[in-house]
N, C-alpha and C positions, 0 to 999 in steps of 0.2 A: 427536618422538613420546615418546621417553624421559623426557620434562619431563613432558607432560600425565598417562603415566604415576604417574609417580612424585606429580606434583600429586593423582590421584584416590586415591592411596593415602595418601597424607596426610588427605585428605578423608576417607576410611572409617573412619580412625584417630582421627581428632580425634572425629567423630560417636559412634565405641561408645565414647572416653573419657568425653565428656559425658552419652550415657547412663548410664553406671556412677555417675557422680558423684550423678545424681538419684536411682539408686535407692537408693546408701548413705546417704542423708539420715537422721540423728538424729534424734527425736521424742521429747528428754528436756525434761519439764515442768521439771522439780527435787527436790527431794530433797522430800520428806513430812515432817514433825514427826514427833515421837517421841508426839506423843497424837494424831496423826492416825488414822484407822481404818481397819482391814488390807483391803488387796485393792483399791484404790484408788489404783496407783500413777501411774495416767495420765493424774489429769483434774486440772486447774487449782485450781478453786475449791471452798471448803467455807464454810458458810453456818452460822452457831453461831445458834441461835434462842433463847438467852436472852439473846443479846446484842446482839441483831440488829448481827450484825458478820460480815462476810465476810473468808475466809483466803484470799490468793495463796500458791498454792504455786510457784507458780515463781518470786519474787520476794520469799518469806516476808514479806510484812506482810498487815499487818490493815487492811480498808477498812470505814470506818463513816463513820456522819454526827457533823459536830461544827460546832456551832450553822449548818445546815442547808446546809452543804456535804459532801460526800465525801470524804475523805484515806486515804493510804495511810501506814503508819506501823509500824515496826518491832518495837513493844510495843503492847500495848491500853492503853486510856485509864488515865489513875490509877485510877478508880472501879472498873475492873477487873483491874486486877494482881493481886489474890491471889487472883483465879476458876480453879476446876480446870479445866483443858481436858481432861484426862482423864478427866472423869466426865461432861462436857460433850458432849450429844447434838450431831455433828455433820452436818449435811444434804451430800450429794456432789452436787454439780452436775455431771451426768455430760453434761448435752445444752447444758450454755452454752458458744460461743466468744468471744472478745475480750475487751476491757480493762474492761469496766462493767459487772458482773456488777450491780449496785444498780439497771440499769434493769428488772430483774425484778423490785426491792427490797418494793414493796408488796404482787406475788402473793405474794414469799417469807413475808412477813411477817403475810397472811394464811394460808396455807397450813401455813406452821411456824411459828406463833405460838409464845410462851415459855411454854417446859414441854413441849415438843413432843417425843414419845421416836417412834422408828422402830424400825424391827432391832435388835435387842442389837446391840452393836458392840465388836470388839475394840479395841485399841490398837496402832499397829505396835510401840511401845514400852514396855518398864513403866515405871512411875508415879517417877520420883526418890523415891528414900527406902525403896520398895516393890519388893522383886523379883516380883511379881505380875500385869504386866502390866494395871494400872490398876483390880485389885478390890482389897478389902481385908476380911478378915473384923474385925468390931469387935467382938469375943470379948476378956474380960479376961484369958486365959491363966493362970488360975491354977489347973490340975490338975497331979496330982502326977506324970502321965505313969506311971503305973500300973494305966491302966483294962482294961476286960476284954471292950472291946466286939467284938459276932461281925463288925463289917465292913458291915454290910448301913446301906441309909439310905433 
């Protein structure tokens, strides 16, 4: 009796252990780019529409076509290395699950076609170079820091 005891208490034990375990489950994508945009900490993919290239964030590459396959790759193609991704309107794929975001590829690409601006968008990052958070005023700075303005704009 003492046996079968101690066997169902074992058994109660082991079952709220492995509940607990399911409910502490993590549900980290990965980390976000620093020109990624704010408030968008939990979804997978972003969809750059001038580039028609898509972002893993949970595995930071870039998936695009390259001569008429799909790759995943840790830099953008040479023709786009020195593209700002910081000024670069990003699309948030908040409703896609799994690995092939591209079998959307053609709605994406009608839908956000290139040049495609949505929400203003912040950065979660500023800009390298730029403590600004990825604006920049293109002002030539040349007053003498002796104006007299009342504030108002």
């Amino acid at each position: 009796m003492k046996t079968l005891k101690y066997l169902l208490i074992g058994i109660v034990f082991f079952s709220f252990s492995q509940s607990q375990a399911q409910v502490s489950v993590n549900v980290n994508i990965g980390t976000p780019p620093a020109w990624g945009p704010v408030g968008y900490t939990d979804v997978r993919y972003y969809y750059l529409p001038d580039l028609e290239t898509y972002y893993d964030v949970s595995t930071s590459n870039y998936v695009y076509l390259n001569n008429g396959r799909w790759v995943r790759t840790r830099a953008l193609p040479a023709a786009y290395r020195n593209y700002d991704l910081y000024n670069e309107y990003k699309v948030v794929l908040t409703d896609y699950r799994g690995d092939r975001p591209y079998d959307n590829f053609k709605t994406h690409k009608v839908k956000y076609a290139k040049g495609y601006k949505g929400k203003p968008q912040k950065t979660i990052g500023p800009k390298p170079g730029k403590g600004n958070n990825g604006h920049h005023n293109s002002g030539n700075h040349n007053g003498n820091g002796k104006g007299k303005g009342n504030g108002k704009h």
